[in-house]
N, C-alpha and C positions, 0 to 999 in steps of 0.2 A: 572170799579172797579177792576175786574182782575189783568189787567195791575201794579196796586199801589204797590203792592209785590213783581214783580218780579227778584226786585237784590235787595243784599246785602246792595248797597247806597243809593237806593230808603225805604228800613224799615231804616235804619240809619237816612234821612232826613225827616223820619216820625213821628221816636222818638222821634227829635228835636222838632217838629214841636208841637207834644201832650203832650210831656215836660214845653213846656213853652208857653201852649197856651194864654197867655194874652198879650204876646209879639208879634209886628211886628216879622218875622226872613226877615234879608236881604239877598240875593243871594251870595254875597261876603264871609259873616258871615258864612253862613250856607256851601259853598263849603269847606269854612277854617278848620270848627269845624268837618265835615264829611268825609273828603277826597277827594272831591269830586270837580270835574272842573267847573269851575260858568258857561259856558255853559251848561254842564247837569241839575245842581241843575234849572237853570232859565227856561229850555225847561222841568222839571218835575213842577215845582211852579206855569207855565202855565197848563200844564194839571191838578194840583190838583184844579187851579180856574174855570175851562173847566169843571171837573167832582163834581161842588160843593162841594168838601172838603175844601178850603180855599175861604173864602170872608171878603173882605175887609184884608188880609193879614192877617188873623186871622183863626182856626177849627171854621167851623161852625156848631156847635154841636145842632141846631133846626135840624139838617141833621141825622136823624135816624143809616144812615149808617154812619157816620163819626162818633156817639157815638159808636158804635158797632166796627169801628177799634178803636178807644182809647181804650175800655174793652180790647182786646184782645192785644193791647201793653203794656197794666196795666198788664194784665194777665204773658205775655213773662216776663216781670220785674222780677215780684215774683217767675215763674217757678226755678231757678238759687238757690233761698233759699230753695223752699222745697224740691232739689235734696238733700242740704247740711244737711239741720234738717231731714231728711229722714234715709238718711245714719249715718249721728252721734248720733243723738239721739232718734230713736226708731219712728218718725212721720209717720203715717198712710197716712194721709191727710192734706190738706190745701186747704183754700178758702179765698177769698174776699168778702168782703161784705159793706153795707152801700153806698154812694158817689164811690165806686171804681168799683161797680158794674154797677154803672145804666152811668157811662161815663162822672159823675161831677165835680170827685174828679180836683183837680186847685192844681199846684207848690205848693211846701211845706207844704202841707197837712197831717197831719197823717195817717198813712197806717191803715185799719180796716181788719183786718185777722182775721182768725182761726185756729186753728190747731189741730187735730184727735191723739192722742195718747193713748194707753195702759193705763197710770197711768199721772195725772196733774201732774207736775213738782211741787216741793218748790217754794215757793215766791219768791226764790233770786233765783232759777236756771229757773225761769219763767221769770223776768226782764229780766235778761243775754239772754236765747234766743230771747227775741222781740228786744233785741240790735242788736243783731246778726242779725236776720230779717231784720231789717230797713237799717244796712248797707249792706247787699247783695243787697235788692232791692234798695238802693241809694234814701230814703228817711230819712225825719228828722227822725221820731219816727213811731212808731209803735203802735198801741191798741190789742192787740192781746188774742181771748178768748182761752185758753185750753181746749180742749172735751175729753170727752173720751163716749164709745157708754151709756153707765150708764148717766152721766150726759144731753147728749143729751135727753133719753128716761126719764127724770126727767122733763125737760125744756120742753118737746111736753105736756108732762101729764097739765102742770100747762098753757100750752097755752101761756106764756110770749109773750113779744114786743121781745126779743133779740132774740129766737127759731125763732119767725116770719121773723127776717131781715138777721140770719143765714140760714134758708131753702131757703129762696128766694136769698143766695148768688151763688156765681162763684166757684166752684173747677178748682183750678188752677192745683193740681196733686191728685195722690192715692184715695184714698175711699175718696166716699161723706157722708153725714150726716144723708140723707134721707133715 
């Protein structure tokens, strides 16, 4: 498993690969779209079928560890946005959560995020950043809850479904929830 990380090309043919897991990808395709020489991409697509990451040309996500890298390239995705809502607009924190957490989320899915700030944004300047959000991470849309530590300490008190599936999410940067 080590090995799967260790250059540039190989997380490149792995994004591809967790990008669009319901897809065959071809050797040809995948050199084309990554950089990458169809020799190397075809001597890694062997070992990822070698190290049960690919079966049948496909992530095999019964593979504990193969969900655990998808989170963590779900994860890389989002990092990119909450450097940018971090620095522009006051965010504390961001996480993942729901489907993007547990390694089920599937192509064109809606992103389920969070985001820890100071004061909730307005309705329209809430919209605009989950726009903003979804075009960093290079998804359709976005669901994105606003927190702030007040609203959190409301949401534990009353025990909710959403505190529940927000606690047990992924911090992707800055302060957690907990």
């Amino acid at each position: 498993m080590k090995t799967l990380l260790s250059s540039e090309g190989r997380k490149k043919l792995l994004r591809l690969i967790f990008g669009n897991p319901s897809q065959m990808v071809g050797v040809r395709a995948a050199a084309r779209e990554c950089g990458l020489s169809p020799a190397s991409v075809s001597l890694f697509m062997k070992a990822l079928r070698e190290e049960g990451v690919l079966k049948e040309g496909r992530p095999d996500f019964e593979n504990p560890e193969v969900r655990a890298l998808k989170i963590l390239f779900s994860a890389e995705r989002l990092y990119p946005a909450f450097t940018y809502l971090s620095r522009n607009f006051g965010v504390k924190g961001m996480g993942m959560y729901g489907s993007w957490t547990h390694g089920t989320n599937v192509e064109g899915e809606e992103l389920d995020a969070w985001v820890l700030m100071v004061k909730v944004p307005e309705e329209g300047e809430a919209r605009r950043l989950g726009v903003e959000l979804a075009a960093i991470a290079d998804v359709p849309a976005a669901n994105v809850v606003f927190l702030t530590r007040e609203r959190v300490e409301e949401m534990r008190g009353k025990n909710s479904m959403l505190y529940s599936a927000l606690f047990n999410s992924f911090r992707v940067g800055g302060e957690g929830i907990d």
